[in-house]
C-alpha positions as semicolon CSV with decimal commas, in nm:
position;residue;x (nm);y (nm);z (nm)
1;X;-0,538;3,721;-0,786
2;X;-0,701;3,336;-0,757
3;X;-0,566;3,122;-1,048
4;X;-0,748;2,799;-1,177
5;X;-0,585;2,482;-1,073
6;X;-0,510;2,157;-1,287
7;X;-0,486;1,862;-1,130
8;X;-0,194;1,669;-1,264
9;X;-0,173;1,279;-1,133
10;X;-0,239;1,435;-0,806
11;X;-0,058;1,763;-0,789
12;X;-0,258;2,094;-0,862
13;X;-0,096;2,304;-1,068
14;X;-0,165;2,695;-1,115
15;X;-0,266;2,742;-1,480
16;X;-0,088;3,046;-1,494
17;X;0,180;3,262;-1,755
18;X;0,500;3,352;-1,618
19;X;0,382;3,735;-1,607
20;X;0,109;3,535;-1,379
21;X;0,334;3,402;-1,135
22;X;0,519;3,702;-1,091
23;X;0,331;3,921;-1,040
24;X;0,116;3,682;-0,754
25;X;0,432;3,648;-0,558
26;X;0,509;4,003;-0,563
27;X;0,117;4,068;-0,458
28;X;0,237;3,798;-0,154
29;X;0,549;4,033;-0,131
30;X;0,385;4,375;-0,085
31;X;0,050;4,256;0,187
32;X;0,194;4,268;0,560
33;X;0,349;3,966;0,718
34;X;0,077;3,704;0,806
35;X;0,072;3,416;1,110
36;X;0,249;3,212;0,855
37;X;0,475;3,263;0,592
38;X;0,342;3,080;0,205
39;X;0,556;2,946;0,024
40;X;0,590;2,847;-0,397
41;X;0,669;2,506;-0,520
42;X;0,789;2,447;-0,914
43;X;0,742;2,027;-0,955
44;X;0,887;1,881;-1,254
45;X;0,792;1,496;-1,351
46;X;1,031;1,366;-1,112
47;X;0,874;1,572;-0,798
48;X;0,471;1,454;-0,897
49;X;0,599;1,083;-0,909
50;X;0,763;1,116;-0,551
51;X;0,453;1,299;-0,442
52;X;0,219;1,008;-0,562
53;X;0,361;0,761;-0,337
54;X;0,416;1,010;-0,059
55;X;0,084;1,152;0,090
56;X;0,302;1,372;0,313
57;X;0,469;1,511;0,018
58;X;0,163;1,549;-0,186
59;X;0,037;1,748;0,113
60;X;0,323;1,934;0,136
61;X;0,299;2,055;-0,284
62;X;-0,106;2,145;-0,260
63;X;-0,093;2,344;0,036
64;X;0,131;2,593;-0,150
65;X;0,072;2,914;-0,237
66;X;0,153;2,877;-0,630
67;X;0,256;2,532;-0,758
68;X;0,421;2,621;-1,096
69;X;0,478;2,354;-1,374
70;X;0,846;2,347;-1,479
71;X;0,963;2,051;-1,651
72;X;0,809;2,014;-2,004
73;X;0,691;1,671;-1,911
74;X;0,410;1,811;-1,693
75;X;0,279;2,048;-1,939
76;X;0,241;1,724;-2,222
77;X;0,103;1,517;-1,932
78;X;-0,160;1,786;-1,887
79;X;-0,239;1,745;-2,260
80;X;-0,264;1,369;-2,223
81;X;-0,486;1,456;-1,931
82;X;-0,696;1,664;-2,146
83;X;-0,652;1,929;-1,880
84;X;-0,374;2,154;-2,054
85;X;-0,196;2,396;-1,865
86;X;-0,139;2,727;-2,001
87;X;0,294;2,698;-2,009
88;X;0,576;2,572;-1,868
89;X;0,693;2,845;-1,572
90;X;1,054;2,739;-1,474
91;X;1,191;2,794;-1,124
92;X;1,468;2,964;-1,250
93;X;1,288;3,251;-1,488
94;X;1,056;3,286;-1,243
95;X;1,294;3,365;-0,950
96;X;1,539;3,548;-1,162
97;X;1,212;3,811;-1,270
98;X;1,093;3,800;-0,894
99;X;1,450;3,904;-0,736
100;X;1,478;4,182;-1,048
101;X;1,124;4,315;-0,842
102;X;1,235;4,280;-0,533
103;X;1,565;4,502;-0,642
104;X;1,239;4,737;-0,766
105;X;1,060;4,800;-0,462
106;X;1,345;4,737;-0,175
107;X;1,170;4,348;-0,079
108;X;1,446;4,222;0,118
109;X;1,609;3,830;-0,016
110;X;1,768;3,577;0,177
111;X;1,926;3,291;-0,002
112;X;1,941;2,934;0,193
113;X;2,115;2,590;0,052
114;X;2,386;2,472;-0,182
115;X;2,772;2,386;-0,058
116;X;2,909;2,622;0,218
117;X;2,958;2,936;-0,016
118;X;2,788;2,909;-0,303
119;X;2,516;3,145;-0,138
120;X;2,771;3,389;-0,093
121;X;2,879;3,364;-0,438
122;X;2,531;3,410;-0,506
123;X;2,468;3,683;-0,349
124;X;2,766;3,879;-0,481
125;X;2,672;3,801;-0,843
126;X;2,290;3,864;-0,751
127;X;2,417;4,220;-0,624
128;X;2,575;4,308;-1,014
129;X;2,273;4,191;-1,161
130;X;2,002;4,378;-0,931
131;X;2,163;4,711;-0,814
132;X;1,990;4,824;-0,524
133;X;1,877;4,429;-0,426
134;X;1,890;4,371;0,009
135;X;2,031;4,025;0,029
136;X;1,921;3,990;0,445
137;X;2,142;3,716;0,480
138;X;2,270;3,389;0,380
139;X;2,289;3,002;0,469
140;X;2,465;2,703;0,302
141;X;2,220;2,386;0,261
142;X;2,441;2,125;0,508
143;X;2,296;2,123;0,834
144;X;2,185;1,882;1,088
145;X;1,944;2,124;1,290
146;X;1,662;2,208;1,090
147;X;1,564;2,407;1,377
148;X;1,887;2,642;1,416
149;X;1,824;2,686;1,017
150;X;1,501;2,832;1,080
151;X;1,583;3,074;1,347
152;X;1,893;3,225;1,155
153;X;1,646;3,312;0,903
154;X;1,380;3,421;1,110
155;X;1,663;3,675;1,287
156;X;1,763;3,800;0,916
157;X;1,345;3,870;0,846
158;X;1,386;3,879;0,464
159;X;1,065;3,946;0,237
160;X;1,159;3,651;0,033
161;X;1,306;3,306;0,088
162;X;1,526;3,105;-0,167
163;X;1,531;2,741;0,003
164;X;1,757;2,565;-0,254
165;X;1,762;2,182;-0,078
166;X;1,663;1,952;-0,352
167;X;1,324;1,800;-0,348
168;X;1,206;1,693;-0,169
169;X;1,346;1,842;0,115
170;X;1,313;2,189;0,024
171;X;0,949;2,127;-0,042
172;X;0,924;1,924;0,317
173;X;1,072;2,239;0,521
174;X;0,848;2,490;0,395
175;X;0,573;2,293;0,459
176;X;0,692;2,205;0,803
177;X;0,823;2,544;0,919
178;X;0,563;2,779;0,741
179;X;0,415;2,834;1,064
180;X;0,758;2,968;1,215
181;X;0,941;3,145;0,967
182;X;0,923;3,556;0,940
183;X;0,918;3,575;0,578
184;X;0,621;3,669;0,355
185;X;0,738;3,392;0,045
186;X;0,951;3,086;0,040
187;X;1,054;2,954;-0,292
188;X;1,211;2,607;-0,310
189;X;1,441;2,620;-0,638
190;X;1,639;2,335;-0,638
191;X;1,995;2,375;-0,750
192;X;1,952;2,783;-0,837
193;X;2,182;2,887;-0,624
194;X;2,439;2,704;-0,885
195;X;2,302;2,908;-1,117
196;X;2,345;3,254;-0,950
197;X;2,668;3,191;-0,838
198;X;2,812;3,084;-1,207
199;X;2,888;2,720;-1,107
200;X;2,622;2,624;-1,380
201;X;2,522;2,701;-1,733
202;X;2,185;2,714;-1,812
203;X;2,087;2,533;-2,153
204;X;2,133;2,814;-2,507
205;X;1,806;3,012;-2,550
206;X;1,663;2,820;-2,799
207;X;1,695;2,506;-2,639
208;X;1,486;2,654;-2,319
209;X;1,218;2,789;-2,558
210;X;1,192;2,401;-2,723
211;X;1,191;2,287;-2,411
212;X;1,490;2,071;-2,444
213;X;1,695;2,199;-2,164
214;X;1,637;1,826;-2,033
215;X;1,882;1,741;-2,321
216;X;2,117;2,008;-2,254
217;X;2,121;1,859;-1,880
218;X;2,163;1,544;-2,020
219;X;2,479;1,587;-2,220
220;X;2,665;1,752;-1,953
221;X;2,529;1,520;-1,688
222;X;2,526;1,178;-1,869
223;X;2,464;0,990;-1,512
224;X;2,092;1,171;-1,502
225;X;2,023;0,912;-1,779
226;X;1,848;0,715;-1,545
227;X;1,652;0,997;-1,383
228;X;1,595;1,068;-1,747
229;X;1,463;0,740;-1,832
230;X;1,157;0,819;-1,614
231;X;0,971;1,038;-1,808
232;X;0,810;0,748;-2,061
233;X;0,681;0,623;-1,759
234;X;0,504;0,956;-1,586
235;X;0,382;1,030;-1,934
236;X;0,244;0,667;-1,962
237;X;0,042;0,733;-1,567
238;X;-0,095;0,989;-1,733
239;X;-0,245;0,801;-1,993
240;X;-0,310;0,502;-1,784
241;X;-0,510;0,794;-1,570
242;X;-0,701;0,942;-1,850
243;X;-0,800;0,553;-1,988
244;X;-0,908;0,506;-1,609
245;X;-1,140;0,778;-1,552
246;X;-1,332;0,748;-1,929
């Protein structure tokens, strides 16, 4: 399935549902293991304004497989753009929907990053959820060999890859170690591994579905005001963008 793309201050985005997203990385999941492994990126506003003054990075985002808006500040930038995107598709919903499919059809998961044991706890509470799920192995995100990282996975030969670094490492290794790593998908997910494990709350419903988990993050984080702060100024490059090429 080919998706349209949206290029978003430099990033191309997959104009695609959730139900879209899925069910491409499941069609990734179920053809046979390739020369090199793809991998899924999910930038938010903070990830496209590291990738604009990285060209690595940049590189790194548009060479993957399915680059999935999540963070409602890409989807209004897109509008500002005049190239809207269809909706936001968050990390977490889609790799919570992805690991229910894997459970499905016996796709094999390994989960990599977080503090020494949170992918442990992950996996345990990933276990209750999906009955039936293979969790091939596990591996915290503190390391100094990249290199050892990549060949414990590559022993475990999972269908899927969680790489929860942060960006933008996560984004960096998949790029860098696509090549070498026996898995059909990567997913970089940020701190979702958290999440699994029950160290963190996701925002209530109806704050996700007003898209103003940002301010649920806010309130229980009140340091990521300055990370906060930021978004004025990606919405105002995308205006600044949209003036420039009239």
């Amino acid at each position: 399935m080919k998706t349209a793309k949206v290029n978003v201050l430099g990033v191309d985005f997959d104009a695609v549902t959730p139900a879209d997203a899925v069910s491409r990385a499941e069609e990734i999941l179920a053809e046979p293991r390739g020369e090199s492994a793809r991998y899924v990126v999910t930038p938010n506003p903070e990830i496209v304004r590291l990738a604009r003054r990285s060209p690595e990075y940049r590189n790194a985002l548009n060479a993957a497989a399915l680059v999935l808006p999540d963070g409602i500040g890409v989807i209004y930038a897109a509008k500002i753009l005049k190239k809207p995107l269809r909706t936001r598709v968050t990390g977490i919903d889609f790799a919570s929907e992805l690991l229910g499919r894997c459970a499905e059809r016996g796709f094999s998961a390994f989960l990599f990053g977080a503090k020494p044991g949170v992918a442990e706890t992950a996996a345990a509470r990933l276990a209750e959820r999906y009955p039936g799920i293979v969790i091939a192995g596990t591996a915290d995100g503190y390391f100094a060999d990249a290199d050892a990282r990549a060949t414990a996975i590559n022993a475990a030969s999972p269908d899927l890859l969680l790489v929860c670094l942060g960006a933008p490492k996560q984004e960096l290794f998949m790029a860098k170690y696509a090549a070498e790593l026996n898995a059909k998908l990567a997913v970089g997910l940020g701190g979702a591994l958290d999440l699994f494990a029950g160290n963190v709350r996701r925002a209530p419903r109806l704050m996700r579905k007003l898209g103003l988990e940002w301010l649920y993050r806010l309130a229980k984080q009140p340091s990521r005001i300055g990370r906060m702060a930021k978004l004025p100024l990606f919405l105002l490059g995308a205006l600044r963008e949209r003036i420039r090429k009239k």
